[in-house]
C-alpha positions as CSV (number, residue, x, y, z in Angstrom):
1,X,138.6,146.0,14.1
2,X,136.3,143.6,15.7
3,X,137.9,140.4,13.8
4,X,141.2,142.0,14.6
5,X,140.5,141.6,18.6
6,X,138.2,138.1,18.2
7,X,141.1,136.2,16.5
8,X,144.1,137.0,19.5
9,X,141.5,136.6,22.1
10,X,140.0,132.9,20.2
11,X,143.9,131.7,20.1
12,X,144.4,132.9,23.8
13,X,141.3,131.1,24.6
14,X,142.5,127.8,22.6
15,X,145.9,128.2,23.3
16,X,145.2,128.2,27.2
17,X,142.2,125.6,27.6
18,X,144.9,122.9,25.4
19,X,147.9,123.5,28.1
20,X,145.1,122.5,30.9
21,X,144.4,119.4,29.2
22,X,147.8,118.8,28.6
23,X,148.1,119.4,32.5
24,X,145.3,116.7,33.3
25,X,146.8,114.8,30.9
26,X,150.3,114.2,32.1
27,X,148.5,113.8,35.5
28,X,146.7,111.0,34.5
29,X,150.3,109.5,32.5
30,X,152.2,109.7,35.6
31,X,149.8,107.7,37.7
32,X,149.0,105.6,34.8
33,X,153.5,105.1,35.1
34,X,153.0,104.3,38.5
35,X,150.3,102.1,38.5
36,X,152.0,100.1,35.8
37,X,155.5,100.2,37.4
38,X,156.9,102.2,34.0
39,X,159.1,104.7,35.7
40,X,159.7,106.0,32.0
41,X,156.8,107.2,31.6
42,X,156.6,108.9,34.7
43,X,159.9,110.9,33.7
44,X,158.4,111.9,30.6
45,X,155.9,114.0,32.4
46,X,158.2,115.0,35.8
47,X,160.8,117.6,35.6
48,X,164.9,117.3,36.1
49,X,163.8,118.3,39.7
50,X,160.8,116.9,41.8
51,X,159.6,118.8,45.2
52,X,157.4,116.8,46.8
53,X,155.5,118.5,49.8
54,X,153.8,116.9,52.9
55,X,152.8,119.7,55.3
56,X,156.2,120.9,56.5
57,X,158.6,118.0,55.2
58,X,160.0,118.9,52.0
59,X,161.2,116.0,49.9
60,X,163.6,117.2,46.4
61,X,164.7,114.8,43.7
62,X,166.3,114.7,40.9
63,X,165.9,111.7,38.4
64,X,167.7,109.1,40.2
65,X,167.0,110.3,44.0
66,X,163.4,109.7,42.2
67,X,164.1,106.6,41.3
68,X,165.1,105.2,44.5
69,X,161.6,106.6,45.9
70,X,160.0,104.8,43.5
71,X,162.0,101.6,43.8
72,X,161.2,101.7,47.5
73,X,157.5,102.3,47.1
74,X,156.9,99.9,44.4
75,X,158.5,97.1,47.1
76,X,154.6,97.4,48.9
77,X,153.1,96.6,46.0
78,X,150.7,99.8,45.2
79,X,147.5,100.1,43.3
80,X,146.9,103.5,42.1
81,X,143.4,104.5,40.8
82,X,143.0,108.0,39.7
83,X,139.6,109.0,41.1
84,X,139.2,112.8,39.9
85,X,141.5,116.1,38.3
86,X,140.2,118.9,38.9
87,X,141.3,122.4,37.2
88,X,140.2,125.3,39.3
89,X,141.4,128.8,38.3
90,X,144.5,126.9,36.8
91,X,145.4,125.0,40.1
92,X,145.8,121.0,39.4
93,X,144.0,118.9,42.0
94,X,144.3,114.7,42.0
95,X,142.4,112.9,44.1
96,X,144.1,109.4,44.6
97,X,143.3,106.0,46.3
98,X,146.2,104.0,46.7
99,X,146.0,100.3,47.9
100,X,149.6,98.3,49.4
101,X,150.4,96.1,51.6
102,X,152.0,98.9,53.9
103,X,148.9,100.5,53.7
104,X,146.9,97.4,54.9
105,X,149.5,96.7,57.9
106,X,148.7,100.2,58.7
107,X,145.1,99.9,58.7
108,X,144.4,102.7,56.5
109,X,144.1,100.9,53.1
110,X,143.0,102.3,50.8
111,X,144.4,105.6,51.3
112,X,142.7,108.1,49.8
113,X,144.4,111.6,49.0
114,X,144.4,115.1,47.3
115,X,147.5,116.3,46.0
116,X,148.1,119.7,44.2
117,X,150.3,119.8,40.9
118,X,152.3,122.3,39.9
119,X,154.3,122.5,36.5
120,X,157.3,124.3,35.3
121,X,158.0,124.4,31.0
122,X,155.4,122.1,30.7
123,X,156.2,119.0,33.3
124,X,155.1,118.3,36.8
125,X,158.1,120.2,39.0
126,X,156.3,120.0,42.7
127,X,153.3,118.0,44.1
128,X,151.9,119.0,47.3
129,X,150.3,116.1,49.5
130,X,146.7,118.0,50.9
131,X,144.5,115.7,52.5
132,X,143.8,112.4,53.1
133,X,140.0,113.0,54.4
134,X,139.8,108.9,55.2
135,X,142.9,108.1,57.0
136,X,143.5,107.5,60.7
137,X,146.3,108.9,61.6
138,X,145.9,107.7,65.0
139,X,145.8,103.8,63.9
140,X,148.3,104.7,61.4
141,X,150.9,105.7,64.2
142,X,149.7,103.4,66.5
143,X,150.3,100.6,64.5
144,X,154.0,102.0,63.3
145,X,155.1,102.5,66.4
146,X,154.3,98.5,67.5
147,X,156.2,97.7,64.4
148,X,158.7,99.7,65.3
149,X,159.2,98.7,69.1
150,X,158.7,95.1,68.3
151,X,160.9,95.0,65.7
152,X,163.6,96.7,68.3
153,X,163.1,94.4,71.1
154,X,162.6,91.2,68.7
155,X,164.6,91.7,65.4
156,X,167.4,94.3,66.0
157,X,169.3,93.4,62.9
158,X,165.8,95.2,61.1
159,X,166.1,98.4,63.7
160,X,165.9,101.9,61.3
161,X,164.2,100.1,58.5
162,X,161.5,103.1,58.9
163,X,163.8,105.7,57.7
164,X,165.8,103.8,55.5
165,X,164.2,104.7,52.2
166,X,165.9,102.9,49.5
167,X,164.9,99.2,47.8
168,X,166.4,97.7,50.9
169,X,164.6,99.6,53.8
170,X,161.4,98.8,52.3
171,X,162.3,95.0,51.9
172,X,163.2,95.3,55.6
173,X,160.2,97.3,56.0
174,X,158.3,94.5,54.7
175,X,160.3,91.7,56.7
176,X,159.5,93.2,59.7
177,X,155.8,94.0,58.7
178,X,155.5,89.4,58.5
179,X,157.5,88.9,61.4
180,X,155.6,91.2,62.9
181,X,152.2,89.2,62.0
182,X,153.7,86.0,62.7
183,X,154.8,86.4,66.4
């Protein structure tokens, strides 16, 4: 009866430690795909549907509203390096520092960041933005906001660039950031 029990109870044990490795693992493949700018691999570990969380602001995509995100982000030139995963009670925690030129305009580079994973069938469906324990927000939006208002006064043909996220708001984005530094 003993052997009866142990053997369910090993393949439970197995069966559940290999899906958490699996998690880390496609954690670690989709910021290996964006670090190396292979948006293929990053859909082999992402679901149809992406929800991406940052407090209150809810951000859903499906492959190609994805793909615009990562067109636009990849404009700034990103370095990912994957610092830590961390497994507690089953809950997927990243910790992230991300270097990019919009980061350095912003003063807040590198931008270092916890995000929590969740998975659905076995692929990343939601990622919730936690903290970002070394950022300034306060430079970060004081620094935006001179873009911004510059940009207005100086540049009007660039106005909206900050809220225009496709391939062409963040070359604006970026336009504005060298005008900006050039004046």
């Amino acid at each position: 009866m003993k052997k009866l029990l142990f053997l369910p109870t090993l393949y439970l044990i197995v069966n559940c430690s290999g899906k958490n490795i699996d998690k880390a693992e496609q954690i670690k493949k989709y910021y290996e795909g964006l670090q190396n700018s292979d948006y293929d691999q990053i859909m082999g570990v992402v679901s149809d549907s992406l929800t991406i969380t940052e407090g209150d602001y809810v951000m859903n995509f499906d492959r190609e509203s994805y793909y615009e995100q990562f067109k636009w982000d990849s404009v700034f030139q990103p370095d990912y390096k994957l610092i830590s995963v961390e497994n507690l009670n089953g809950e997927f925690t990243a910790k992230v520092a991300v270097e990019s030129l919009r980061f350095e305009f912003l003063k807040n580079n590198p931008l270092t960041c916890e995000h929590r994973f969740h998975f659905n069938s076995g692929k990343i469906n939601k990622i919730e933005n936690l903290d970002c324990k070394d950022a300034d927000w306060q430079i970060w939006a004081r620094e935006r906001d001179s873009l911004v208002n510059w940009i207005k006064k100086n540049h009007p043909e660039l106005d909206g660039f900050i809220n225009d996220l496709n391939i062409k708001g963040a070359q604006n984005y970026l336009r504005a950031i060298v005008l900006y530094q050039k004046r």
